[in-house]
N, C-alpha and C positions, 0 to 999 in steps of 0.2 A: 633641484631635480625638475626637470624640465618634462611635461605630462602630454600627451596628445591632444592636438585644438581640433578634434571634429567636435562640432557642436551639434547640439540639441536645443528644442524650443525649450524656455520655460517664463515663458512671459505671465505673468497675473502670479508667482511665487517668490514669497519674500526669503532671499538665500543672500547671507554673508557675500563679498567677493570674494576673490580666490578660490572655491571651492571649485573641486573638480566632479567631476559624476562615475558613480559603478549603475552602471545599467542593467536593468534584467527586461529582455523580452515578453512582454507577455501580449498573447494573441487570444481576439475576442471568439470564445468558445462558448459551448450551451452552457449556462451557469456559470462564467467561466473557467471552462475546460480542463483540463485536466491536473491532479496533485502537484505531478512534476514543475509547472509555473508557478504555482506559491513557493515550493520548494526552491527555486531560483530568486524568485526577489527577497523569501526570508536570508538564501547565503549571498544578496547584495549589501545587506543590511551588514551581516557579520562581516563581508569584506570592509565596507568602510571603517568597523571598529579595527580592521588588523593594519589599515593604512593610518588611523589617527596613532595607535601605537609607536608607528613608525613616522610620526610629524607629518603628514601627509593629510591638510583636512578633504575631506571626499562626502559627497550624498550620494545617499541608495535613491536611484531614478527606475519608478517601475515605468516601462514606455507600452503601452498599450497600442496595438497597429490590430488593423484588421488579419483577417484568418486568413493565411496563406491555403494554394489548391492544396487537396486533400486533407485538410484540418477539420476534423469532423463537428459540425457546428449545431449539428441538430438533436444529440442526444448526451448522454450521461450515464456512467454506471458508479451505482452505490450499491452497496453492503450494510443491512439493515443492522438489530441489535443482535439478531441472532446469527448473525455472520453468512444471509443467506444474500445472493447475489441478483441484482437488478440492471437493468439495463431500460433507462427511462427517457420519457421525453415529453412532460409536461409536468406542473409546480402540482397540480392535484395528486400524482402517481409521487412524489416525493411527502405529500402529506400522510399519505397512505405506510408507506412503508417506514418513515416518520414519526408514529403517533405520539411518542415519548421521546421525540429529540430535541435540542437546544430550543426554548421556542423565541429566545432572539433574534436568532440566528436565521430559523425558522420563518420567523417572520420579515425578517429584511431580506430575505432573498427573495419574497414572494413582492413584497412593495418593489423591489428594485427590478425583479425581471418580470413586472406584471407587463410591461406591452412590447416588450423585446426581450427574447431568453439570450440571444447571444450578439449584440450591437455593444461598439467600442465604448460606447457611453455607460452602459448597461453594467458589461465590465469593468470599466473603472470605478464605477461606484463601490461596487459589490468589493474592489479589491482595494478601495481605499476604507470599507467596514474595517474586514481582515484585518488590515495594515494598522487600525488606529491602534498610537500611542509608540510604533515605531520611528518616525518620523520620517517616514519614507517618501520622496514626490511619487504619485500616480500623472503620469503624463499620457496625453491621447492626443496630442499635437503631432503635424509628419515633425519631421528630422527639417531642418534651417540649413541647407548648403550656402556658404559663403558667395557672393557676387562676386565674382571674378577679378569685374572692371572698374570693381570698387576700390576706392583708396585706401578703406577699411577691412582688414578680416577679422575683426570683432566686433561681431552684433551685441547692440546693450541687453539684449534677453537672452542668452546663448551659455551654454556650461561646455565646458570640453570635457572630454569623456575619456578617464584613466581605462577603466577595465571593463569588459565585458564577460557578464556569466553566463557562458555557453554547454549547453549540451555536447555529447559527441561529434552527433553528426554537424551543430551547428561550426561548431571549433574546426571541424573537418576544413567545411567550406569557408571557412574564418579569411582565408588570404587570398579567396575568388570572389570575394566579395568588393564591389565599386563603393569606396570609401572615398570620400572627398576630405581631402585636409589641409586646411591654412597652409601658406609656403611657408612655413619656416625651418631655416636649415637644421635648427636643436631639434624641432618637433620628432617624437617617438611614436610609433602607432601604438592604440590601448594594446592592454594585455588582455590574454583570452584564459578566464578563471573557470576551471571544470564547473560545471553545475553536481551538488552531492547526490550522492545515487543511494537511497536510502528507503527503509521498509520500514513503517508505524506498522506496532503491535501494542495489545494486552497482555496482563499478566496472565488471563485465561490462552491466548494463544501460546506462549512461550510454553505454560505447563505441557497443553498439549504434544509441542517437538517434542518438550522432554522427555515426556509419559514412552514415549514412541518412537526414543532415540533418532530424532530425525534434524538433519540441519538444514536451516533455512532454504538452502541452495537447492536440496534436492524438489521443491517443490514446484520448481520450475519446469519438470519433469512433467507434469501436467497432473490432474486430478486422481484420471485414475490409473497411471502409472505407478503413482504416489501409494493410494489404495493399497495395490497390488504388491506391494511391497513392504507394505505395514502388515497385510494379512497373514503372507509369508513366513514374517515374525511371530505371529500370533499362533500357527499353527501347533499343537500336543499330540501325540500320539496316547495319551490317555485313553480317549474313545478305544482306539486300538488296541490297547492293551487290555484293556475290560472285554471285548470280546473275547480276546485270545483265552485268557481266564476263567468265560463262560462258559466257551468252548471245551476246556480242559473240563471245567466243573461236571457238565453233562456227559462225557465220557466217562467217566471215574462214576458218577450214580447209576448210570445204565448198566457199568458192569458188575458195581455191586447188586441192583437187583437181581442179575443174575446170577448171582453166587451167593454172599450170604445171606442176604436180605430174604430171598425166597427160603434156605435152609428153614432160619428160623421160621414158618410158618406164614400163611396169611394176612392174617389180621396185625403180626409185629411186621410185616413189610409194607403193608398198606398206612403204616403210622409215618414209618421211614420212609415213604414216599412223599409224602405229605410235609415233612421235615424238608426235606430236600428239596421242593416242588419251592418251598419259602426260602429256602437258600440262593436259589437259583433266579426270583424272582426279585429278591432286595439288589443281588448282582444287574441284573436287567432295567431296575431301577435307580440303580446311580450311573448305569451305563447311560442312560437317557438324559438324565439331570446332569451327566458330564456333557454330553453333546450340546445341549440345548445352552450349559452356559459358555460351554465356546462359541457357537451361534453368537450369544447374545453378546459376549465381549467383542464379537466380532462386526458386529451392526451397531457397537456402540463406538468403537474405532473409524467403522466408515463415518459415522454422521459428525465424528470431531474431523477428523480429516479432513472432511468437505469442505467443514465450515473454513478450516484453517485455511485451505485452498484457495476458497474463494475471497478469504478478505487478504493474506498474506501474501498471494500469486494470484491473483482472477488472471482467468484465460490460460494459464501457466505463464502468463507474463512479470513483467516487473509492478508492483501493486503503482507504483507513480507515476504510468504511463496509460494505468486501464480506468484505475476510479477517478471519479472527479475530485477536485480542490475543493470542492461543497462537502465531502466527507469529513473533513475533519473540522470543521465550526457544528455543524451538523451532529454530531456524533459526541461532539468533547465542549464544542462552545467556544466562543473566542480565548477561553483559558486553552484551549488545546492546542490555537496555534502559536500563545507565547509557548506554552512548554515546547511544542516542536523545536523551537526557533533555540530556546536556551539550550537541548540537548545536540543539539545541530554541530558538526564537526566539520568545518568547510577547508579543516588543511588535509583534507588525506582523501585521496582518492577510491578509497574502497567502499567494500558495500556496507552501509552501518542501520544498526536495527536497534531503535529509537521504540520503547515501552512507554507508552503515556494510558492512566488508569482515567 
């Protein structure tokens, strides 16, 4: 099988020959930037194991390029222990909301992005932490276009590159893109391999959906759509019906005081008032203590909702797109992103929702 010869730098790394490259982009962001890029170079890593499968040896190349326009480079959002949402933009506001996270973790993101939060160097560091024990190249080198005029088009530092793991939109523009490639008449351009589209959760989150019959999707819905629709649920006509019943109650003793309660005299209607006055009063008193804990189940639904919101969908968006890739070493520790990586399903294109405790 004959593999696509665009090359990439990887001069100063000791790689077998014949090996070909899966690439994942990664672009220098605050801390760098956002889930979604780890997410890409962990499903480079698993590509490579479905091509050695298939006799095909390949390395996971994460290539690190500076921030394209609009690439947001000066901030970050995280989601603390309590699932409460941040939007940061310095290592002291990540210590803060922090106090009890990974302090490895913790601590080499503060060594590594002490004098630049989002420079390709900076990045690469911080994603070759991540990556240890992968065996992934982190490269910050540009891309090696072949010399034309040269009698050679294979450079001795150069990989040629099977697949790429791209996003939507990147796949979109996959075949508007100025690719430079060796002449050769076998040569095949890479393949373009979806990047996995997936939501980390707890087990405390999941109970939540559960609790509240809700499926992941609808949270995209926004916060308090989401709310509004749990509350819905929640609503009894209990209260309701205890007045109705109060109501009734106090009809029926008003007219017996006027009828037989008075026959029988004074002093025996003024006892059965008093009877009654306590009847009417214990009614009035669960009528209250019903409301109050619908109230309360219902302010205890908002605050799990939120939290679910904001770490499951922040923004009502897709969670891989809004927090940063510092969440999860952060939160779980470099054990969190082997597990990501092992529950990771990079043949299927749907949305998968990956529990790591």
């Amino acid at each position: 099988m004959t593999l696509s010869v665009r090359k990439i730098d990887i001069a100063g790394f000791d790689l077998p020959p014949g090996f070909a490259a899966v690439v994942a982009d990664f672009y220098a962001g605050f801390f760098g930037g956002p889930l979604s890029q780890l997410l890409r170079c962990l499903a480079a890593v698993k590509v490579c194991e479905e091509l050695k499968n298939n006799g095909i040896d390949a390395a996971p190349v994460c290539l690190v390029h500076r921030a394209p326009h609009g690439f947001s480079t000066r901030e970050i959002n995280l989601v603390d222990r309590h699932s409460k949402f941040y939007c940061l933009h310095s290592t002291e506001e990540i210590e803060k909301i922090f106090p009890d996270g990974d302090k490895e973790s913790l601590s080499a993101l503060k060594e590594i992005f002490a004098r630049d939060t989002n420079s390709v160097s900076s990045c690469a560091s911080w994603l070759k932490y991540l990556l240890e024990g992968f065996n992934a190249l982190v490269v910050e080198r540009r891309e090696v276009v072949p010399d034309q005029n040269s009698k050679s088009h294979e450079p001795v530092d150069t990989l040629p590159v099977a697949v790429f793991v791209m996003d939507s939109v990147e796949n979109f523009n996959f075949n508007f893109k100025k690719i430079s490639f060796c002449k050769h008449e076998s040569a095949l351009s890479p393949l373009a391999w979806p990047a996995p589209y997936v939501t980390i959760s707890s087990a405390r989150h999941l109970k939540i959906l559960k609790r509240y019959g809700l499926d992941p999707e609808r949270l995209f819905d926004g916060k308090e759509r989401t709310m509004n629709y749990v509350l819905e649920t929640l609503n009894s006509d209990v209260p309701d019906r205890l007045q109705k019943l109060l109501d009734e109650t106090c009809i029926v003793f008003n007219e017996l005081y006027a009828g037989a309660f008075a026959a029988n005299g004074e002093r025996s209607g003024r006892g059965r008032k008093t009877r009654a006055a306590r009847i009417i009063y214990q009614l009035e008193k669960i009528q209250r203590h019903s409301r109050a804990a619908l109230n309360n189940r219902k302010k205890a639904a908002e605050n799990r909702i939120g939290r679910a919101c904001d770490f499951l969908a922040p923004l009502g968006r897709r969670q891989q797109d809004v927090l940063g890739g510092a969440q999860i070493p952060l939160f779980y520790g470099r054990a969190g992103v082997r597990a990501l990586y092992e529950n990771l399903d990079i043949t299927t294109p749907n949305h998968q929702l990956i529990e790591i405790d």
